[in-house]
C-alpha positions as a LaTeX table, in Angstrom:
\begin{tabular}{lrrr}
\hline
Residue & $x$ (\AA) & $y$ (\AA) & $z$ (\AA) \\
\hline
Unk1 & 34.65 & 6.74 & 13.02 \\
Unk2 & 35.31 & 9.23 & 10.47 \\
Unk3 & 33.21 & 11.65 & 8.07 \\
Unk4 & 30.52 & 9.55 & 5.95 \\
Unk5 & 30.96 & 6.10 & 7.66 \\
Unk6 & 27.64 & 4.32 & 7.98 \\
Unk7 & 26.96 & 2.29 & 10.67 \\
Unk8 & 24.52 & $-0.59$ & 11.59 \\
Unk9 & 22.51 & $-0.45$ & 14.76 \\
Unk10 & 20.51 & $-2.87$ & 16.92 \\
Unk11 & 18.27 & $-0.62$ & 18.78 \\
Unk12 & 14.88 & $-1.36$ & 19.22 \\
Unk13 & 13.44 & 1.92 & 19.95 \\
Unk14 & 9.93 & 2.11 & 21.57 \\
Unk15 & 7.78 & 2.96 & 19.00 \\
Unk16 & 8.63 & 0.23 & 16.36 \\
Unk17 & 7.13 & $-2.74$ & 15.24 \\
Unk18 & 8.71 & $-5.44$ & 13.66 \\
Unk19 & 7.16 & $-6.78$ & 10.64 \\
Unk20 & 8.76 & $-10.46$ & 9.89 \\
Unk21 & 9.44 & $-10.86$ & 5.86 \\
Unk22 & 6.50 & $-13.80$ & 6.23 \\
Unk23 & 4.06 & $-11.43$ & 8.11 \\
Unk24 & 4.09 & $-9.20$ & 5.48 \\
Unk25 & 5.11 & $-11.00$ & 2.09 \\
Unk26 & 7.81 & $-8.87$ & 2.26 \\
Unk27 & 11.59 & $-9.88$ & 0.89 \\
Unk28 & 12.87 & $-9.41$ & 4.47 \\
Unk29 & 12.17 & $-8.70$ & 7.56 \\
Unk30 & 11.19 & $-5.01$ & 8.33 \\
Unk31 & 10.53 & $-2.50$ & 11.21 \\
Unk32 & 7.48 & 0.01 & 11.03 \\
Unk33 & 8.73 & 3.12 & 12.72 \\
Unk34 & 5.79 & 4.35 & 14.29 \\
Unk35 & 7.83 & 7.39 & 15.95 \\
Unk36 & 8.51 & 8.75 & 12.63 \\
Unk37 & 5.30 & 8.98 & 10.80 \\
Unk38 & 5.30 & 10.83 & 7.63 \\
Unk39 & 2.43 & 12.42 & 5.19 \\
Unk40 & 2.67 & 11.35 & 1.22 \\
Unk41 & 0.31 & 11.88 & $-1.53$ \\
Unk42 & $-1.22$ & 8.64 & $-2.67$ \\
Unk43 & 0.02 & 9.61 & $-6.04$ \\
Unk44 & 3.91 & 8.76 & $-4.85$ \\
Unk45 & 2.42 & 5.23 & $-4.49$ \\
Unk46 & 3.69 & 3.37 & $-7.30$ \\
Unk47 & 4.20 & $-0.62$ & $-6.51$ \\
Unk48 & 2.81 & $-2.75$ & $-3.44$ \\
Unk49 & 5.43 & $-4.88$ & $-1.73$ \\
Unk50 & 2.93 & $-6.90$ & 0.42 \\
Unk51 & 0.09 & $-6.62$ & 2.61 \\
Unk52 & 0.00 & $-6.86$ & 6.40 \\
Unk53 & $-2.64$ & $-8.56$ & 8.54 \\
Unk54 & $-5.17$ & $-7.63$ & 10.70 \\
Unk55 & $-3.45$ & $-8.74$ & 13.94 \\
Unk56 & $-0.39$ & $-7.11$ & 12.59 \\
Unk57 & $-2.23$ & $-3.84$ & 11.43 \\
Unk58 & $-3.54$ & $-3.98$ & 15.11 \\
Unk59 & $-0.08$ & $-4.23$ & 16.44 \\
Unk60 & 0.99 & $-1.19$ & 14.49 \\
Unk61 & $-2.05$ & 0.58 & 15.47 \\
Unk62 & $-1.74$ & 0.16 & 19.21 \\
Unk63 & 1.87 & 1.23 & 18.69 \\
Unk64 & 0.66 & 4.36 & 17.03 \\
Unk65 & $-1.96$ & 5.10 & 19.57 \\
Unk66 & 0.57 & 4.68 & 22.17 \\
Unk67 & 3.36 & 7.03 & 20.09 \\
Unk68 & 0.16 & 9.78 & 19.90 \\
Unk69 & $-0.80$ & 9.24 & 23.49 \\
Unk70 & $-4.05$ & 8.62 & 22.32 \\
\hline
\end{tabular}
């Protein structure tokens, strides 16, 4: 390894949902970190890439819940 390489990973790191490219209507598949939630003004949003499900909105929300010990 040296200074600047980037590197691919296969963790799977509790906290993180997988979102499947058909799940979402997404290009490709995707992971939701729910570990590393962040705040944005709405006004950053500029272009929706897809919409998620219920069941998969659940998913994410029980992972969140879980992440918050909640």
């Amino acid at each position: 390894m040296q200074k600047g390489d980037i590197y691919l990973t296969n963790l799977n790191p509790v906290g993180s949902v997988l979102v499947t490219a058909d799940a979402g209507g997404l290009k490709e598949d995707s992971v939701a970190l729910c570990s590393q939630i962040r705040v944005l003004d709405k006004s950053r949003l500029t272009t929706r890439l897809g919409k998620l499900s219920d069941q998969m909105m659940k998913e994410i929300e029980d992972t969140l819940a879980f992440v918050l010990d909640m």
